[in-house]
C-alpha positions as CSV (number, residue, x, y, z in Angstrom):
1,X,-44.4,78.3,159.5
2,X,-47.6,76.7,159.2
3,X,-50.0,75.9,156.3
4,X,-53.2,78.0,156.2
5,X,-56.1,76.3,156.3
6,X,-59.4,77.1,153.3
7,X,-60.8,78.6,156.1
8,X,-58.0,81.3,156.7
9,X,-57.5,82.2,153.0
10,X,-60.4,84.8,153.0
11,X,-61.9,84.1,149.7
12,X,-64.5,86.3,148.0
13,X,-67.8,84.6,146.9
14,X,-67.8,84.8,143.0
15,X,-70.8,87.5,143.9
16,X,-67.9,89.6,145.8
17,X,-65.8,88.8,142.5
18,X,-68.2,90.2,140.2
19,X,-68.5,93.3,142.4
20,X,-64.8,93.9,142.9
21,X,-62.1,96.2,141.3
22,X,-60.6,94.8,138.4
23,X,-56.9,94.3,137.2
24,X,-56.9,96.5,133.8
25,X,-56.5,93.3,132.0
26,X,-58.4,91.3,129.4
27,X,-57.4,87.6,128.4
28,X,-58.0,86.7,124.4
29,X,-58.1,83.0,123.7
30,X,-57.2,82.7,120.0
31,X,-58.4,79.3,118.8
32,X,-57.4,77.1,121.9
33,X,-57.9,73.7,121.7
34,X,-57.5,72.0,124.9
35,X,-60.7,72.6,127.3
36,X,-58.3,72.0,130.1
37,X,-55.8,74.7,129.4
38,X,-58.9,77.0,128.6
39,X,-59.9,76.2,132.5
40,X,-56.6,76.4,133.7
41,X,-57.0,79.8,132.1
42,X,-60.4,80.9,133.9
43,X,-58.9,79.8,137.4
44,X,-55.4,81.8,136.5
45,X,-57.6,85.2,135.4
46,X,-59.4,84.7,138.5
47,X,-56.2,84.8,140.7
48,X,-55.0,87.9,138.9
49,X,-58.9,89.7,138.9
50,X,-59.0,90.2,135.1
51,X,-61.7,91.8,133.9
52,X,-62.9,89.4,131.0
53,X,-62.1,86.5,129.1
54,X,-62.5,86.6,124.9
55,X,-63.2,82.9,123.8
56,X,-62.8,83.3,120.3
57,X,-62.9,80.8,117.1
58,X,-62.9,77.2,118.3
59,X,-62.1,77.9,121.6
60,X,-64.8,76.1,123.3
61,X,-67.1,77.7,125.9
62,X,-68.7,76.5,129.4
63,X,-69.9,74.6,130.5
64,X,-68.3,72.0,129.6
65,X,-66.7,69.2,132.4
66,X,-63.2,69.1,130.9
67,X,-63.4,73.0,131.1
68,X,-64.6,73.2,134.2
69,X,-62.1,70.4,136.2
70,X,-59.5,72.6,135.5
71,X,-61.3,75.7,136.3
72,X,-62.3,74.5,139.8
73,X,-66.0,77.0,139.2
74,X,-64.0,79.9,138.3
75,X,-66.1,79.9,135.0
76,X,-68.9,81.3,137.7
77,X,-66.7,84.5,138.3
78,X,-64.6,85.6,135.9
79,X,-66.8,87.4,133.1
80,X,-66.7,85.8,129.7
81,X,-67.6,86.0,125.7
82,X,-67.1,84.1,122.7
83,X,-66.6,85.9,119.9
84,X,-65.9,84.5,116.1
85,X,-63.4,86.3,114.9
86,X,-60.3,87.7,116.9
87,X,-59.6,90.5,114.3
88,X,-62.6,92.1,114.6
89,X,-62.2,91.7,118.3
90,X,-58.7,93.3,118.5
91,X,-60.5,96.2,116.2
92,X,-63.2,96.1,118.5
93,X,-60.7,96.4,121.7
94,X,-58.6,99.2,120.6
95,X,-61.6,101.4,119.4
96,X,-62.0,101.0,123.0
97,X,-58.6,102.5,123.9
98,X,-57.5,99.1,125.2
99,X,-53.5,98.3,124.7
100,X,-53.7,94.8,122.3
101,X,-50.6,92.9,122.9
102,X,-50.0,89.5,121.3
103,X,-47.7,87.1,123.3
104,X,-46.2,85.4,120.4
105,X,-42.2,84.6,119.5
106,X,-41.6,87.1,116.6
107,X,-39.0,89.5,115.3
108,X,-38.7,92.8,117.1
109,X,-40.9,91.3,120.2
110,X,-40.2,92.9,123.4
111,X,-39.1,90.7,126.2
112,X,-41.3,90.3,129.1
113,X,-38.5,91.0,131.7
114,X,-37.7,93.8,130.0
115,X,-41.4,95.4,129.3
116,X,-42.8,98.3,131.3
117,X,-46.3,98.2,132.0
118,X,-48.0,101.1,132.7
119,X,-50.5,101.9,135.4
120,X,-53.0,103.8,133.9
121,X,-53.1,101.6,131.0
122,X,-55.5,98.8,130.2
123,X,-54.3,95.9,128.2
124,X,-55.6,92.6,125.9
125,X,-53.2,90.3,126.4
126,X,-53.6,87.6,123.2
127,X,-52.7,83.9,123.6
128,X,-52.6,81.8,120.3
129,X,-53.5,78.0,119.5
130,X,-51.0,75.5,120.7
131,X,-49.5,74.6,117.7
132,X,-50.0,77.7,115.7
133,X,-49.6,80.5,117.7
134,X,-51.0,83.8,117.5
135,X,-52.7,84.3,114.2
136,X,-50.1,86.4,112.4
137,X,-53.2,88.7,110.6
138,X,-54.2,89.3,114.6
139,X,-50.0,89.9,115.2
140,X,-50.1,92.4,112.6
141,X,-52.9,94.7,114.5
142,X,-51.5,94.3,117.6
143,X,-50.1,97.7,119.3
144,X,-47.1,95.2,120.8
145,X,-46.0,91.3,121.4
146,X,-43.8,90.4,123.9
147,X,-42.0,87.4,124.1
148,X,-41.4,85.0,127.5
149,X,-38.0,84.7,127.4
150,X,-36.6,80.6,128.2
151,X,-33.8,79.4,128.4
152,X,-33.8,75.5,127.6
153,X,-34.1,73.3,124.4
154,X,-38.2,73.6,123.8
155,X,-38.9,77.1,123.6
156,X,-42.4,77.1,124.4
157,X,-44.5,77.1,127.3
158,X,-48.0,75.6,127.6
159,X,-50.5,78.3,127.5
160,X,-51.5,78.2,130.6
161,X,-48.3,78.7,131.9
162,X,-47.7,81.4,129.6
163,X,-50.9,83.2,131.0
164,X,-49.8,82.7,134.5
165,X,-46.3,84.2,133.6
166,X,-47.9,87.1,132.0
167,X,-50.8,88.1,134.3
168,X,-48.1,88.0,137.2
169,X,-45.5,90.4,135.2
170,X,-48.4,93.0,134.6
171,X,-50.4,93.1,137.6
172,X,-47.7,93.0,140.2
173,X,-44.8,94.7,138.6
């Protein structure tokens, strides 16, 4: 085997981006604090080919540097919006026929492993503050949570790491 190249990978231009198919999925920030796992965030959604990004609350918007180190100028292709509130959001979303799950530790979650996403189906995945979590008045509208599964002593993943995990289970799966 041997390493491709940049020049073999056949990226799209973030024009080509804009103007391509879309995974059915939508990221929701919920009051994320660190600008480098909201970055880490934009170049994840870009691998998978989500359709938007919801900053909302504090999460801070580009451009900002520590945003976009992480991001690597993904901010300039993946489509984004602030919004204030993330209940009126998820309101917003579901009016709109869009699946709103919250990826949140709680009683009754469904396990990620376990889930079956469904094709025709478009979903708002929701990703919560580092220390809080998912707001639980945003857990309470949603239509689902599913819970990462883990096996060691921490039980939590970074957010970014949770996005990853996520976007891969429902877009290839």
């Amino acid at each position: 085997m041997r390493k491709l190249k940049n020049s073999e990978l056949n990226r799209i231009s973030p024009k080509e981006y804009k103007e391509a198919d879309k995974s059915p999925v939508i990221v929701v920030l919920d009051n994320i604090r660190s600008l480098n796992n909201i970055g880490s965030v934009f170049r994840t959604s870009d691998a998978f080919m989500v359709e938007k990004i919801y900053l909302c609350g504090i999460t801070a918007i580009p451009p900002h540097k520590d945003i976009n180190k992480t991001a690597l100028g993904s901010t300039d292709s993946v489509e984004w919006e602030h919004v204030t509130s993330t209940t009126e959001l998820v309101n917003q979303l579901k009016k709109e026929g869009v699946k709103v799950i919250s990826i949140e530790q709680c009683e009754g979650s469904s396990k990620l492993n376990e889930y079956t996403f469904e094709k025709d189906e478009k979903y708002a995945f929701i990703f919560g503050n580092e220390i809080k979590g998912v707001n639980q008045e945003v857990i309470n509208q949603s239509d689902d949570v599913i819970e990462i599964p883990q096996l060691g002593t921490k039980h939590s993943l970074n957010i970014s790491v949770s996005v990853g995990v996520v976007l891969w289970n429902s877009v290839f799966k």
